[in-house]
C-alpha distance (Angstrom), angle and dihedral (degrees) to the residues before:
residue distance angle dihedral
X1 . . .
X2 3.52 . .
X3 3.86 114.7 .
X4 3.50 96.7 -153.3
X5 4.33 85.6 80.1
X6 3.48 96.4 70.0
X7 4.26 83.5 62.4
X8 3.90 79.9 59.9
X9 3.64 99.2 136.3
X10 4.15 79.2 -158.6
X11 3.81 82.7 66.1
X12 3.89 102.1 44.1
X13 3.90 88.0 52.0
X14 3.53 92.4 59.4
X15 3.78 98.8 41.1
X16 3.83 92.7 51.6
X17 3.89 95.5 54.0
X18 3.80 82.0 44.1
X19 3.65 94.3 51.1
X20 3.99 90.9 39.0
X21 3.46 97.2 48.1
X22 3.88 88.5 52.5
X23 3.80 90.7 55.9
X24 3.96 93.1 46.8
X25 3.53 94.8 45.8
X26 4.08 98.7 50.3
X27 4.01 87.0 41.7
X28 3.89 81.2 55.3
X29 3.61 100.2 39.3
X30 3.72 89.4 54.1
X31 3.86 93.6 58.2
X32 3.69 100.0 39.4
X33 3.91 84.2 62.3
X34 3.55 92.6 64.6
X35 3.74 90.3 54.7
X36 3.61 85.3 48.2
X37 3.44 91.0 -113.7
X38 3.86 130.1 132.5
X39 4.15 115.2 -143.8
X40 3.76 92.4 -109.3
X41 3.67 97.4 52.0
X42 3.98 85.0 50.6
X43 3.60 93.2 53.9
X44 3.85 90.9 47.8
X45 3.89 92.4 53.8
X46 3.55 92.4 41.7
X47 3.91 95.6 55.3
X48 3.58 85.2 49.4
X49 3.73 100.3 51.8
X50 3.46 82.3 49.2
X51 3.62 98.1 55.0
X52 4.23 127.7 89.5
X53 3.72 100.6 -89.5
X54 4.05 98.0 1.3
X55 3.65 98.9 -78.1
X56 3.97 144.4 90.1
X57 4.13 124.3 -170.8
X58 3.40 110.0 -98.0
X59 3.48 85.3 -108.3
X60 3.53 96.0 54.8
X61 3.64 94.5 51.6
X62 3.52 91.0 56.5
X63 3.70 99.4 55.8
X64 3.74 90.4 44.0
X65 4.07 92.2 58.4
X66 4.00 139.0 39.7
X67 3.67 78.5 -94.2
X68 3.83 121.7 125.4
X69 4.25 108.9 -154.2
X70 3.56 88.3 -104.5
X71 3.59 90.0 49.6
X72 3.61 88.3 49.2
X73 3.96 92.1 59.7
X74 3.55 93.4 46.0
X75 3.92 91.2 61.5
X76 3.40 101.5 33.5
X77 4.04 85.5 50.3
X78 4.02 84.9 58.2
X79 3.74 101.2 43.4
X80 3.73 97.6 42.3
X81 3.86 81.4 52.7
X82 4.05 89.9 50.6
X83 4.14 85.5 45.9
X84 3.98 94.0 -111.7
X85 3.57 91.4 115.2
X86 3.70 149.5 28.0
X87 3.45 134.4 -153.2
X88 4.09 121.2 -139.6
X89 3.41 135.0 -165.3
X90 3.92 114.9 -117.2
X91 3.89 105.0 -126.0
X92 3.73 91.5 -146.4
X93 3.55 104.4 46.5
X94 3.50 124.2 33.1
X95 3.77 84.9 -161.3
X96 3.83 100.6 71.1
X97 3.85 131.8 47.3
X98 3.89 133.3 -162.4
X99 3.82 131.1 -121.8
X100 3.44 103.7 -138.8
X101 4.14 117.1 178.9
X102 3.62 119.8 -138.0
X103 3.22 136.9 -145.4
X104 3.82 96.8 -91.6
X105 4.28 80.7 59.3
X106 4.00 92.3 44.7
X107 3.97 91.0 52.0
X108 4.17 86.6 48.9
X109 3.54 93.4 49.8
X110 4.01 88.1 48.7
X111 3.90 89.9 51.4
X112 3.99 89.0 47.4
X113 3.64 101.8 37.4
X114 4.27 97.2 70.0
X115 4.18 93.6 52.2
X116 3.96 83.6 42.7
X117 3.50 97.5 53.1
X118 4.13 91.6 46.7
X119 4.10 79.0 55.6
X120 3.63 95.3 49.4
X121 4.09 94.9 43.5
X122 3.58 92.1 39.4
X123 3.59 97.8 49.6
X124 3.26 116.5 16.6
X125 3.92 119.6 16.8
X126 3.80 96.2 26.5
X127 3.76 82.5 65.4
X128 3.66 99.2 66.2
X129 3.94 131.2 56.1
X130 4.01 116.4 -123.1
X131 3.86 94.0 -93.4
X132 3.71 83.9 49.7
X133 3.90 95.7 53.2
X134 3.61 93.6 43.2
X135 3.71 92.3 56.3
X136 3.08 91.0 41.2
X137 3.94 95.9 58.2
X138 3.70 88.3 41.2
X139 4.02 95.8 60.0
X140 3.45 95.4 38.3
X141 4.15 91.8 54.3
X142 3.73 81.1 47.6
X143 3.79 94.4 55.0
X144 4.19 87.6 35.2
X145 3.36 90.8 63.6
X146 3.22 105.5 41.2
X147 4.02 99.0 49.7
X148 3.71 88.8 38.7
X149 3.29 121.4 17.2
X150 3.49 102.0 167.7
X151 3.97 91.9 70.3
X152 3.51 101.1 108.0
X153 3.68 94.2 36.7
X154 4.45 105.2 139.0
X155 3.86 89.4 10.1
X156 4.32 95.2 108.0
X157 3.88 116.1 78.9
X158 3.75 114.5 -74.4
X159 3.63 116.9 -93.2
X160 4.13 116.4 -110.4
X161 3.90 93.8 -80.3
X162 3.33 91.9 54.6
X163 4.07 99.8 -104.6
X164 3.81 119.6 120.2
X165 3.84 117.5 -83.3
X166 3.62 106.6 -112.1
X167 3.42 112.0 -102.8
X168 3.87 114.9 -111.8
């Protein structure tokens, strides 16, 4: 094999956002425990909060996280039973159900959300000047949607009947 591949720059891209997203996520991890939260559970309440009216299909929320649909259940079955989340009925198909947080979730996410963003300045964004970040943000929606396009799936306003716009 030639030696000359490992000098790839193809290959150090990938290794550094594998290596940085390692160091973010344990630096994370280790503050979402003293909310009593586990990283997952943040991500679900923060795609929520971020969501028109609090709340994403369950469908949705899977393809927006590392979550499979099971998956999805599983978590939602916990927090709903901690009083993070709540589950609604979709009033156009009986088949599919929102996660909805509540205000129990909205308070965590405001006690988790200042020590969080001291992580992300600290560590990640405070490490880049604004022409940095904003390239930044505009590869990595490039590469987003690309790899997984269905990651913003439910997250526009709902359309007048009260179902998701599709996403374009």
């Amino acid at each position: 094999m030639n030696q000359n591949v490992f000098d790839d720059p193809r290959i150090t891209a990938v290794g550094l956002l594998v290596e940085t997203h390692a160091g973010l996520s344990a630096r994370f991890a280790a503050q979402f425990e003293e909310h009593s939260l586990s990283p997952v559970e943040f991500e679900v309440l923060t795609r929520l909060a971020r969501s028109p009216g609090n709340q994403l299909r369950m469908t949705d929320l899977a393809a927006q996280t590392t979550l499979s649909t099971s998956g999805v259940t599983r978590v939602v079955d916990r927090m709903e039973r901690d009083g993070l989340l709540t589950r609604r009925a979709c009033p156009s198909d009986r088949r599919s159900s929102y996660a909805v947080v509540t205000a129990s979730g909205l308070q965590r996410l405001d006690e988790v959300l200042p020590g969080h963003l001291r992580i992300i300045e600290q560590w990640f964004t405070g490490q880049l000047d604004q022409d940095a970040l904003r390239a930044l943000l505009d590869g990595l929606r490039r590469v987003r949607d690309a790899v997984h396009p269905g990651a913003t799936a439910g997250s526009t306003d709902p359309a007048p009947d009260g179902e998701p716009a599709v996403q374009p």
